[in-house]
C-alpha positions as a Markdown table, in Angstrom:
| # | Residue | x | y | z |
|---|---|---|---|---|
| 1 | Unk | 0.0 | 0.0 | 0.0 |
| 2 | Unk | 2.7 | 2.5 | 1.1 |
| 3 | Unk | 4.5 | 1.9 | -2.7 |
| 4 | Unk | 1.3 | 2.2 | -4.3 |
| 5 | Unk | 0.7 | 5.9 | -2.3 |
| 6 | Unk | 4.4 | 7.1 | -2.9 |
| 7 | Unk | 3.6 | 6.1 | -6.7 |
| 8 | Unk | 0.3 | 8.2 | -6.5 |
| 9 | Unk | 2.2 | 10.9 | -4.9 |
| 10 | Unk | 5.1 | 10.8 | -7.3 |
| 11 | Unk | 2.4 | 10.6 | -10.5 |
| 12 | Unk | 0.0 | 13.8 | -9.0 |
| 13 | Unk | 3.3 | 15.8 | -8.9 |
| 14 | Unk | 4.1 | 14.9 | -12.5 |
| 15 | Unk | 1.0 | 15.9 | -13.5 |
| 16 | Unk | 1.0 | 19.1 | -11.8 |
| 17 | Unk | 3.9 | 20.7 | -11.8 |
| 18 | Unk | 5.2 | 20.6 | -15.4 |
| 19 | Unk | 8.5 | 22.0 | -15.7 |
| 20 | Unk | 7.9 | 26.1 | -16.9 |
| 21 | Unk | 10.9 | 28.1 | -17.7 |
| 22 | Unk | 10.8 | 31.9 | -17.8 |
| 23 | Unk | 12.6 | 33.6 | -20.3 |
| 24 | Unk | 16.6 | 34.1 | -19.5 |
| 25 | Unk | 17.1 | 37.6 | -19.0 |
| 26 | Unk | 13.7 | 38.9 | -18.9 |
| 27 | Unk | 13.0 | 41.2 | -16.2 |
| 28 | Unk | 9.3 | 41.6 | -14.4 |
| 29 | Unk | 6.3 | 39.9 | -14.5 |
| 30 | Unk | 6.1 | 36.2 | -15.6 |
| 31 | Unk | 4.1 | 31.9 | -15.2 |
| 32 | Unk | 5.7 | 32.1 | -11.7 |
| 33 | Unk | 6.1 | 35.7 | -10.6 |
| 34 | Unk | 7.8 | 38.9 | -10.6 |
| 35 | Unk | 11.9 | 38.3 | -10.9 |
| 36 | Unk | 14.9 | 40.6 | -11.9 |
| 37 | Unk | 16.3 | 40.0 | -15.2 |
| 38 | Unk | 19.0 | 37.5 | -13.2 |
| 39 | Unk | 16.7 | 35.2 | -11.6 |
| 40 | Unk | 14.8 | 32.4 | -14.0 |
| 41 | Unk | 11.8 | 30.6 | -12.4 |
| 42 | Unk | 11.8 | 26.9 | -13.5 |
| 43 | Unk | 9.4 | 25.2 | -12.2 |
| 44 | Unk | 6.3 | 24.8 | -9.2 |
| 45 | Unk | 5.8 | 21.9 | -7.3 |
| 46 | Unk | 2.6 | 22.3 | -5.6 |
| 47 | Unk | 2.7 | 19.4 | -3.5 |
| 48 | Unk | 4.0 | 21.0 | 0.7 |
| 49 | Unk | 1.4 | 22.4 | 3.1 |
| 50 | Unk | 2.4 | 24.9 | 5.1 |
| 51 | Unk | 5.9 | 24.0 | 4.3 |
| 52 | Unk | 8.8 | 25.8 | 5.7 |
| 53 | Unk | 11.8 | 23.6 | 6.8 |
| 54 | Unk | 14.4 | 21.7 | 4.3 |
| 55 | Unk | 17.8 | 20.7 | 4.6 |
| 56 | Unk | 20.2 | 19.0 | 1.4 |
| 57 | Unk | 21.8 | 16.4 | 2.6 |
| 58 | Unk | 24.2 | 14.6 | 0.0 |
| 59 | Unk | 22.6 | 13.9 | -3.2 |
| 60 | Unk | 18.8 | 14.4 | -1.7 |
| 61 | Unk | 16.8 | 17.3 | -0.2 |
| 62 | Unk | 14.8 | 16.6 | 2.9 |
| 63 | Unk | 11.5 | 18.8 | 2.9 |
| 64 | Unk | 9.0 | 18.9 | 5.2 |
| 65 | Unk | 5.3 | 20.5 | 5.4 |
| 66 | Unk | 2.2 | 20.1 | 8.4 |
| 67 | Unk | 1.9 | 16.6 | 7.6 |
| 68 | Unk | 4.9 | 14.9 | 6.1 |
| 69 | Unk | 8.8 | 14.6 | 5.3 |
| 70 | Unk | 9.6 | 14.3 | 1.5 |
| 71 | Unk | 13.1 | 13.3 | 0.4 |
| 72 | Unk | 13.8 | 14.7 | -3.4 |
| 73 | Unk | 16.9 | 12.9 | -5.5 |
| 74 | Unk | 18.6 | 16.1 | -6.7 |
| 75 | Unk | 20.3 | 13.5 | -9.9 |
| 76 | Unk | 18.5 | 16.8 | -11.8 |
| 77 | Unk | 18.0 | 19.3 | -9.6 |
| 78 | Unk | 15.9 | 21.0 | -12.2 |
| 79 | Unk | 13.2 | 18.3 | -12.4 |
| 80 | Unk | 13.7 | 16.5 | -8.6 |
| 81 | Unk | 12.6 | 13.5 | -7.9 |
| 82 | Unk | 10.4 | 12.4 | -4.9 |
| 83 | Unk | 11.8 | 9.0 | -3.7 |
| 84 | Unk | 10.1 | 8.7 | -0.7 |
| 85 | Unk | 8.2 | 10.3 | 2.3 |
| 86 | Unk | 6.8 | 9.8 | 5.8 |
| 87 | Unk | 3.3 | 10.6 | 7.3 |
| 88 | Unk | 4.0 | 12.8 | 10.8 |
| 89 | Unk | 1.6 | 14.3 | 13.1 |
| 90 | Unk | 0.1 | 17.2 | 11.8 |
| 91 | Unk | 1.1 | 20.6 | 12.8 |
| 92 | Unk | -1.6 | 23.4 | 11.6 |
| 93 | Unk | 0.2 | 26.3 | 12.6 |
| 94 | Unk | 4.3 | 27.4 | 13.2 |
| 95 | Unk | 5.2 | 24.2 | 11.2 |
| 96 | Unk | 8.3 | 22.4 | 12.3 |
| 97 | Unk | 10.7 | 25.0 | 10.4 |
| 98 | Unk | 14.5 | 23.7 | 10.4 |
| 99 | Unk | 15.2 | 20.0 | 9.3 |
| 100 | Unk | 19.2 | 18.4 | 10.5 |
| 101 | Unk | 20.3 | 15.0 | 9.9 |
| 102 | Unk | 23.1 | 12.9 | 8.0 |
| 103 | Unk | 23.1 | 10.4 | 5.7 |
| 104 | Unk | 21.2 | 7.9 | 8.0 |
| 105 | Unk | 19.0 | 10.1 | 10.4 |
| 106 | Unk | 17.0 | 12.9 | 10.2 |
| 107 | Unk | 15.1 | 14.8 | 13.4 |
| 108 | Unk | 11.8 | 16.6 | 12.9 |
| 109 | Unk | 10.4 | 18.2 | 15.9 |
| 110 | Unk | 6.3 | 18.6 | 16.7 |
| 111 | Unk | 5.7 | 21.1 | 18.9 |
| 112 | Unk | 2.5 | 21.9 | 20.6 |
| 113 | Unk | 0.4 | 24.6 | 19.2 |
| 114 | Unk | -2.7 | 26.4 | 20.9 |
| 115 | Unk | -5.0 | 29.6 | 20.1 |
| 116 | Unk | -4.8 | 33.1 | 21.8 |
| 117 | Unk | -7.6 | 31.5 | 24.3 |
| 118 | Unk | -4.7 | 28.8 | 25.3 |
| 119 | Unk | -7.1 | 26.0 | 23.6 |
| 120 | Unk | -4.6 | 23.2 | 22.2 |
| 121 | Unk | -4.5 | 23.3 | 17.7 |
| 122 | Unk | -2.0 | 20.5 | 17.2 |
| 123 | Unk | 1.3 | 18.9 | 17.7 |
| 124 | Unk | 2.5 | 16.3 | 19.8 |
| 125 | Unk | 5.3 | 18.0 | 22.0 |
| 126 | Unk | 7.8 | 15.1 | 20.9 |
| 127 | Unk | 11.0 | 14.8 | 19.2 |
| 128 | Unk | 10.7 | 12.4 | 16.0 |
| 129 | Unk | 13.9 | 10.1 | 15.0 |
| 130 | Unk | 13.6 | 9.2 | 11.2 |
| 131 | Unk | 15.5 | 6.3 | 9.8 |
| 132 | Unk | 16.4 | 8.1 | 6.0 |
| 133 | Unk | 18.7 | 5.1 | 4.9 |
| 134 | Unk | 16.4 | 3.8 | 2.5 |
| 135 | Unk | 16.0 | 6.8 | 0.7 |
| 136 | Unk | 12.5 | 4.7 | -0.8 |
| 137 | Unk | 11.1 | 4.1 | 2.4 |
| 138 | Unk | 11.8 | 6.6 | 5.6 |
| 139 | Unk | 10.6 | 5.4 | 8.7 |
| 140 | Unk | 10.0 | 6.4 | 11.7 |
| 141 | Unk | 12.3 | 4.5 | 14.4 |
| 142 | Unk | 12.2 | 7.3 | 17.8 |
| 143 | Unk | 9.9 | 9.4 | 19.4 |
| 144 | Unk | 10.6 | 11.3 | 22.5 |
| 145 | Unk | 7.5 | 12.8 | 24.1 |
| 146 | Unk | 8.0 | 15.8 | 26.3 |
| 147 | Unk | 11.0 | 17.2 | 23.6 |
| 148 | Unk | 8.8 | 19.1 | 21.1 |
| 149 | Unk | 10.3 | 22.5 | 20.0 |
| 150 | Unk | 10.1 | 25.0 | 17.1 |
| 151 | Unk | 13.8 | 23.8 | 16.0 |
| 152 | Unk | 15.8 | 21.0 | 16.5 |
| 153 | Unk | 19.5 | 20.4 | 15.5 |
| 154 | Unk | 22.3 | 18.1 | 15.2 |
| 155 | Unk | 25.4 | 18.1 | 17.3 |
| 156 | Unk | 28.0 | 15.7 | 16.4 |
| 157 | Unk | 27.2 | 14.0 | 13.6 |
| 158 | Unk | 23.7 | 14.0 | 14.8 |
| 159 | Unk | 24.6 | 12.0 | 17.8 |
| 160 | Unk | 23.2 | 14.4 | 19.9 |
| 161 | Unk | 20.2 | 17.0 | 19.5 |
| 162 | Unk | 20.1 | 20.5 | 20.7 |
| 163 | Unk | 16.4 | 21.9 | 20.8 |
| 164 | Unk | 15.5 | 25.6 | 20.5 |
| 165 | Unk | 13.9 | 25.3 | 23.9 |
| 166 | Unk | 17.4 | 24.8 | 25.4 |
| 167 | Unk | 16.9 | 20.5 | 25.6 |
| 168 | Unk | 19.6 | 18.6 | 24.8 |
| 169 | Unk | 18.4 | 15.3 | 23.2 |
| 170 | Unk | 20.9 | 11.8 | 23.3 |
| 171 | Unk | 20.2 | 10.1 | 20.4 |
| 172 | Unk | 23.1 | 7.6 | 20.0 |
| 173 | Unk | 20.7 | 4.7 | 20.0 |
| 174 | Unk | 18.2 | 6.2 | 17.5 |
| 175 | Unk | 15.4 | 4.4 | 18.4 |
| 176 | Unk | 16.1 | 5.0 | 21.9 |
| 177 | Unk | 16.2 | 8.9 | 22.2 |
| 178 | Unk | 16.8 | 10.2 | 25.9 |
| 179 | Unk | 16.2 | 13.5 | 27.1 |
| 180 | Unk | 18.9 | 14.9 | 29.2 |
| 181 | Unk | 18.8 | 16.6 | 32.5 |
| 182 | Unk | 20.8 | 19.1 | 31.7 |
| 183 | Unk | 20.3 | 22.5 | 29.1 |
| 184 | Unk | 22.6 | 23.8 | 27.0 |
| 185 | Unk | 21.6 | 27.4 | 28.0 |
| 186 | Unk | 22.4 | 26.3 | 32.0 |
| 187 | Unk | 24.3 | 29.0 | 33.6 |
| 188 | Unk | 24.9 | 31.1 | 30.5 |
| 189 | Unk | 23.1 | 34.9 | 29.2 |
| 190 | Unk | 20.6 | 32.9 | 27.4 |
| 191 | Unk | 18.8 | 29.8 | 28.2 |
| 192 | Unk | 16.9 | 29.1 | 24.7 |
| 193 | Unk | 16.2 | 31.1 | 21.0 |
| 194 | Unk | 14.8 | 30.6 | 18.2 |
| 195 | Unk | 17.4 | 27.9 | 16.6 |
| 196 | Unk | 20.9 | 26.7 | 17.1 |
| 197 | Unk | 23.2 | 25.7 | 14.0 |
| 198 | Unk | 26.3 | 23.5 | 14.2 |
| 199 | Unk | 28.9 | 25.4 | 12.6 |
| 200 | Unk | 31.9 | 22.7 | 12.8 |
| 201 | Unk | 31.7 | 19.9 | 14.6 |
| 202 | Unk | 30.8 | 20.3 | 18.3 |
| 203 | Unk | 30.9 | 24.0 | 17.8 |
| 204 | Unk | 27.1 | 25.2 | 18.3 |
| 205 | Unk | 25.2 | 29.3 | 17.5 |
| 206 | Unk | 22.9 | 29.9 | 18.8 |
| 207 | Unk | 20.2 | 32.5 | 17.4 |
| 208 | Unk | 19.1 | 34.0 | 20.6 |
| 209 | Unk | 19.6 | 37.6 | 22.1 |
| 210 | Unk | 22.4 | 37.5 | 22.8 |
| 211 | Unk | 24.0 | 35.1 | 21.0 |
| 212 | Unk | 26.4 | 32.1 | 22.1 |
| 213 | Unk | 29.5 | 30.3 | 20.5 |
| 214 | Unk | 29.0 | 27.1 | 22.7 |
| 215 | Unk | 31.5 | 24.3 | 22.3 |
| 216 | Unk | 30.6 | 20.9 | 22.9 |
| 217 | Unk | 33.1 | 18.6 | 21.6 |
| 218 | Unk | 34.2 | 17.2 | 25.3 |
| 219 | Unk | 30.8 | 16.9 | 27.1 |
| 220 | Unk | 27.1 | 17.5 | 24.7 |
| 221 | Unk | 25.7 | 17.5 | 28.0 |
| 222 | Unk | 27.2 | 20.4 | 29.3 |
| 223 | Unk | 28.3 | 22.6 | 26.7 |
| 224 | Unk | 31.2 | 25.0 | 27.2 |
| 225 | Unk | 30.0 | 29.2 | 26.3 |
| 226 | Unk | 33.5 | 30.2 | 24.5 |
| 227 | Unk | 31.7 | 33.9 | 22.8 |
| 228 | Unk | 28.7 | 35.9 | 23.1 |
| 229 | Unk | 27.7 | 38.8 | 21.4 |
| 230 | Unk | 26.5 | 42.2 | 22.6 |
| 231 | Unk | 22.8 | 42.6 | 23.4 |
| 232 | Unk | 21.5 | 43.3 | 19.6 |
| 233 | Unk | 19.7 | 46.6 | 19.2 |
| 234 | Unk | 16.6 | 46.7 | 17.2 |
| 235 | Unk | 15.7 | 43.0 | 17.9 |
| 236 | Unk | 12.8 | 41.2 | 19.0 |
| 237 | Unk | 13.3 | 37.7 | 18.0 |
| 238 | Unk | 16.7 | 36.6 | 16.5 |
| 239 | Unk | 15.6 | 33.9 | 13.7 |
| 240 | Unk | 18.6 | 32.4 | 12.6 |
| 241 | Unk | 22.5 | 32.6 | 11.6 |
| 242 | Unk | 25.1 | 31.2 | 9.4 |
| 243 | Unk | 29.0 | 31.2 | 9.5 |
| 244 | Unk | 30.4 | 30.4 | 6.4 |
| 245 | Unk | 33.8 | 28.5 | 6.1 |
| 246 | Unk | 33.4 | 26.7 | 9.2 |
| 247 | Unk | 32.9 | 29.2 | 11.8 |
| 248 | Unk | 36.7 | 30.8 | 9.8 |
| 249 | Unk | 35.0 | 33.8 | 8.3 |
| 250 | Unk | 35.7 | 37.4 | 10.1 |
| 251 | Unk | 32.2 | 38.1 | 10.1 |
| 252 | Unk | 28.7 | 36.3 | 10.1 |
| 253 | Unk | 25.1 | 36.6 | 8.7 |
| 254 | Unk | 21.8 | 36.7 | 11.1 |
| 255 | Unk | 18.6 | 37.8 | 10.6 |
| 256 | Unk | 15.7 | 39.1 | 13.1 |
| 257 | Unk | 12.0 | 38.1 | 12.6 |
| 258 | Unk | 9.0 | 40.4 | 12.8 |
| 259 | Unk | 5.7 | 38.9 | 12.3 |
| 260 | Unk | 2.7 | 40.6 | 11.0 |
| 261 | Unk | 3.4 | 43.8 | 10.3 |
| 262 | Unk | 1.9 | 45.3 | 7.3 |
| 263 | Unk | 4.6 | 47.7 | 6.1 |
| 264 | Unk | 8.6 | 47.2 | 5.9 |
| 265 | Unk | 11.1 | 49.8 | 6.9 |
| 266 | Unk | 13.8 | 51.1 | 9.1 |
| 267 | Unk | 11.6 | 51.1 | 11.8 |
| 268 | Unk | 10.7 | 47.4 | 11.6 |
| 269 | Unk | 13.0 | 44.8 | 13.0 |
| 270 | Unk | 13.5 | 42.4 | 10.7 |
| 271 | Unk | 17.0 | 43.0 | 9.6 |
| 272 | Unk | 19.4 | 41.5 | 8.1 |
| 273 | Unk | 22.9 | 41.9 | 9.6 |
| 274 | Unk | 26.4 | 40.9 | 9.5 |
| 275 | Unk | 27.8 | 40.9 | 12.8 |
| 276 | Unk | 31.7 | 41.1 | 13.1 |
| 277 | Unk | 33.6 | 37.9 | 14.1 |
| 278 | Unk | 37.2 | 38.9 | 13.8 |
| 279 | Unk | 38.3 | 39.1 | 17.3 |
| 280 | Unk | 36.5 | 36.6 | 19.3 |
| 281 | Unk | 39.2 | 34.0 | 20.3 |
| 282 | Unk | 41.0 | 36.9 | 21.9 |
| 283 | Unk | 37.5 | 38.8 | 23.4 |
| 284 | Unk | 35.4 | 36.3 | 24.1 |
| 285 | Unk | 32.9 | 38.7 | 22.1 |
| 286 | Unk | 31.4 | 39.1 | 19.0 |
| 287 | Unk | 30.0 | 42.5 | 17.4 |
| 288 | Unk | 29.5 | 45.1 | 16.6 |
| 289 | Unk | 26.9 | 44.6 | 14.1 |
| 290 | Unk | 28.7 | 46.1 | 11.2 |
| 291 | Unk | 26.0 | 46.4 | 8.3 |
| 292 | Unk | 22.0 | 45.9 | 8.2 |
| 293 | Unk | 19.0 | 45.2 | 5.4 |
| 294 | Unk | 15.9 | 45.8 | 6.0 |
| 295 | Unk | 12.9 | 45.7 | 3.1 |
| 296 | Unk | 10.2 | 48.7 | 1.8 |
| 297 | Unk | 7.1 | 47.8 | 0.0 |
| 298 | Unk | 6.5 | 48.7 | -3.7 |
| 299 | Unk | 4.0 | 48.0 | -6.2 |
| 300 | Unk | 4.5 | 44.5 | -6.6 |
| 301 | Unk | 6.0 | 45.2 | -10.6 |
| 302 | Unk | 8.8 | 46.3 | -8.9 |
| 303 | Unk | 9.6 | 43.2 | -7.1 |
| 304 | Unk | 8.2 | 44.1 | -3.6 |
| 305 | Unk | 4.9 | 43.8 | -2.5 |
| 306 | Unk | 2.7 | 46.9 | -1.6 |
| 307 | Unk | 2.0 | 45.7 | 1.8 |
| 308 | Unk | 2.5 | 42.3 | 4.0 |
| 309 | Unk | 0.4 | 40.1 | 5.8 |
| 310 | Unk | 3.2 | 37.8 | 7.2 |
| 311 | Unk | 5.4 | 40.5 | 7.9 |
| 312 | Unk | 8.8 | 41.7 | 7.7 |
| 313 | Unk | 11.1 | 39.2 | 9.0 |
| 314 | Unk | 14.1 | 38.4 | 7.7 |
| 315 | Unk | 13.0 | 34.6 | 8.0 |
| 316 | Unk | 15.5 | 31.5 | 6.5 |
| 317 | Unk | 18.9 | 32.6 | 5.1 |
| 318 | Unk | 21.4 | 30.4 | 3.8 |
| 319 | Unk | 25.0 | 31.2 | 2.7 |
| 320 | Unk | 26.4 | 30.3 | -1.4 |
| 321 | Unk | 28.6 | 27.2 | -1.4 |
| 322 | Unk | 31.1 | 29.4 | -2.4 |
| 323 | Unk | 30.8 | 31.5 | 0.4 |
| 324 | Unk | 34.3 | 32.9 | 1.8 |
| 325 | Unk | 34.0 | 36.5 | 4.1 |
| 326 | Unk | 31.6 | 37.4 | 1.9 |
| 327 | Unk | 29.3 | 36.5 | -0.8 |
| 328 | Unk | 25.7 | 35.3 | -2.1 |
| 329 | Unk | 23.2 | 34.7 | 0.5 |
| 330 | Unk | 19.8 | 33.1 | -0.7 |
| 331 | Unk | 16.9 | 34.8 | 1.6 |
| 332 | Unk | 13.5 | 34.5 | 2.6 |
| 333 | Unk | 11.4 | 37.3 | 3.1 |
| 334 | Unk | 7.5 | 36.2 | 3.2 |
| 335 | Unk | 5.7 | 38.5 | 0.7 |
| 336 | Unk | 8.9 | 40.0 | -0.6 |
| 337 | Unk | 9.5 | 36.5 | -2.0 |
| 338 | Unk | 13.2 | 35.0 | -2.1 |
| 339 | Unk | 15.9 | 38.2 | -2.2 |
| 340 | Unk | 19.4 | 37.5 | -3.7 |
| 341 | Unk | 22.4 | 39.1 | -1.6 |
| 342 | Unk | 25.4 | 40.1 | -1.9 |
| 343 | Unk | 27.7 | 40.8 | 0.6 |
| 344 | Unk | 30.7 | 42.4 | 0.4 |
| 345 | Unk | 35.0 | 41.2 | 2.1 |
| 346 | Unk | 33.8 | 44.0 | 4.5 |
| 347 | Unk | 30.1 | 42.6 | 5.4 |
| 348 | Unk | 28.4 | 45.6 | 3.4 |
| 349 | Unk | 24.9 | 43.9 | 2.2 |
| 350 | Unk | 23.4 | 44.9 | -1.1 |
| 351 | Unk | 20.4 | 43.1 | -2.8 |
| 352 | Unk | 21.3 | 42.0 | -6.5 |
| 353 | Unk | 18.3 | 39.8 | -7.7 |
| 354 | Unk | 15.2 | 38.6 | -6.4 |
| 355 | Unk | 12.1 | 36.2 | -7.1 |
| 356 | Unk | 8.2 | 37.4 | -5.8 |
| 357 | Unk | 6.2 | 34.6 | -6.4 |
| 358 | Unk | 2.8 | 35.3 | -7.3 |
| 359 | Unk | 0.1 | 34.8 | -4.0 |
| 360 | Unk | 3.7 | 33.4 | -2.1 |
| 361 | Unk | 4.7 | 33.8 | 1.2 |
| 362 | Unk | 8.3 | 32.5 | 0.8 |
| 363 | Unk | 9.3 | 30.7 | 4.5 |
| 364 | Unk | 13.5 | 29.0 | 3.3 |
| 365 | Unk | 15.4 | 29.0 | 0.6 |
| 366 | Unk | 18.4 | 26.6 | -0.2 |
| 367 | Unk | 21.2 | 26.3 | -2.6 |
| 368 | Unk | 20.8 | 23.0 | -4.0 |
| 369 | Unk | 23.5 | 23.9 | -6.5 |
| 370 | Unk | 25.7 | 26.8 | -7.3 |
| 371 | Unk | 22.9 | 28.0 | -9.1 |
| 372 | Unk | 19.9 | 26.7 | -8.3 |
| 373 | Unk | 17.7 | 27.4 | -5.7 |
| 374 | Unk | 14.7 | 25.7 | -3.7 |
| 375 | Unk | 12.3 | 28.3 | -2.4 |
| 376 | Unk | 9.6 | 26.9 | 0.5 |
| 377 | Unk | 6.8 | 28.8 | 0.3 |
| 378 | Unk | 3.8 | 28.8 | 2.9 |
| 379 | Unk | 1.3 | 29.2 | 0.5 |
| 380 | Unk | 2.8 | 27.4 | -2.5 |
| 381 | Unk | 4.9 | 24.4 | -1.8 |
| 382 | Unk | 8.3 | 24.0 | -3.4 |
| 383 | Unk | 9.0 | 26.7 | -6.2 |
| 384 | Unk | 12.3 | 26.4 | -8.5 |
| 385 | Unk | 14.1 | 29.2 | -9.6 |
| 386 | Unk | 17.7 | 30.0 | -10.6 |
| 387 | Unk | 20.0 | 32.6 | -10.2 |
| 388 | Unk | 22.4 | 33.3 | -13.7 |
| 389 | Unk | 23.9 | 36.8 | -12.5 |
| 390 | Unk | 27.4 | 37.1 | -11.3 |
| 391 | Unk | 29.1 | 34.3 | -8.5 |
């Protein structure tokens, strides 16, 4: 039954999304949106709900939506193909947002979701283990209840989990997850945020206010805080960071999240910043922030949206392959679609292309190439575009 549904599942897709170039070099309005003349959509696959979290992983991309994880052979990365997927709880609201794993495991959280009244929407509260081995046929093999969190990510070659929440997850034995008794935000200026990203191995940042270098190489359990950064002006939640080259570049990228807010400025906090990195190891400090982005509204032919119902966060960002003290950074920016940047050898951000896709509220975006790029969209599902201007 479960071959006969991923066949199903695998025709519907086929028969919906039919690849649809735009036309190379072509500026404005076109079948998937409103790009600059850099930026060629290629195809929409309409098959996530409420989709928002991704990770590529080797030769596949995990993606994930309210009520399943997809894996996607990137052989063509043009024209993926869906080799298998796993039913999960259903989340209605704040979907699980940042997939981690390796080559064998993947960890999806489900968190608990409730109404302004406090009535419970959805979610579990657990941690989910998923065996990803047979790329065919993912299966669940651990769930942790009482670990549910808007992130989770791996530590150590996914040995270990570290939850948004501050829980740190063993989950050596995968079927066997065990929450620990410890936090990784124990002792330290913050106790939880809204994600943490393994930048080399056992070296953990934390997007929180401020943030934390934590290393965790001799005990998971118990992570050592070796930076911090200043208290961040301007900031109501931090959303999320990357440090190219291994945590080696001088500076890195984060971004701050404002949600429903119906106009995008200076006054608005969802920025995107590069935050200076050069001096840590002798400080113990990170900062200051040395450049910021924020988005304006248009008139949606001009690439930005004339207002915004999500808002103005500067949501999922994630760095070029080719990334070194500076470079590309694919963004997502709800309404405003998926924004190209560029940033400079001195961490001065400038915006050079960008893809609005039409009724989209664009959640992550991932280089699945050098070139191409996997936007998950809210509203839309999985849209394909690709970037042809300058590397």
């Amino acid at each position: 039954m479960r071959k006969a549904i991923l066949v199903l599942v695998a025709g519907l897709l086929v028969g919906v999304a039919p690849t649809t170039p735009s036309v190379s070099g072509e500026a404005g309005p076109g079948p998937g949106g409103v790009t600059s003349d850099n930026v060629e959509f290629i195809r929409h696959l309409p098959i996530a709900q409420d989709g928002v979290g991704g990770r590529v992983v080797g030769d596949y991309f995990y993606a994930n939506d309210q009520n399943k994880v997809m894996i996607f052979s990137l052989e063509d990365p043009e024209n993926p193909t869906l080799t298998g997927f796993v039913p999960m709880p259903q989340e209605w609201l704040l979907s699980r947002e940042d997939l981690d794993g390796n080559e064998k495991v993947i960890v999806v959280p489900n968190q608990v979701t409730a109404s302004a009244d406090g009535e419970v929407r959805g979610g579990t509260n657990a941690l989910y283990v998923i065996d990803v081995e047979d790329k065919s046929n993912p299966v669940i093999v651990g769930v942790l209840p009482g670990a549910g969190s808007h992130t989770s990510s791996c530590v150590l070659d996914c040995k270990y989990v570290y939850n948004s929440n501050g829980q740190i997850i063993d989950i050596r034995v995968p079927a066997e997850p065990k929450l620990l008794k410890t936090k990784w935000g124990d002792g330290k200026p913050a106790q939880s945020g809204h994600d943490v990203e393994e930048i080399a191995p056992g070296i953990v940042l934390t997007s929180s206010n401020p943030m934390l270098l934590l290393d965790a190489r001799k005990n998971p359990a118990k992570p050592k805080l070796i930076a911090t950064s200043e208290i961040i002006s301007n900031v109501s939640v931090m959303h999320s960071a990357r440090w190219g080259n291994g945590g080696m570049d001088k500076f890195f990228i984060a971004g701050s999240e404002q949600n429903f807010v119906a106009r995008c400025g200076a006054e608005t906090n969802g920025h995107m910043m590069t935050i200076d990195a050069s001096n840590w190891r002798k400080t113990g400090q990170f900062g200051p922030v040395l450049d910021r982005h924020y988005e304006t509204n248009g008139t949606y032919l001009d690439g930005k949206p004339a207002a915004n119902q999500g808002g103005c966060s500067s949501h999922w960002l994630e760095l070029h392959p080719n990334f070194r003290n500076g470079g590309l950074v694919a963004h997502s920016r709800f309404e405003h679609g998926v924004r190209i940047m560029d940033v400079s050898s001195k961490g001065k951000i400038s915006e050079v292309g960008y893809f609005m896709p039409w009724g989209g509220m664009s959640g992550a975006a991932y280089w699945v190439t050098d070139r191409i790029i996997y936007s998950l969209d809210y509203n839309r599902g999985l849209d394909i575009i690709k970037y042809t201007g300058d590397l």
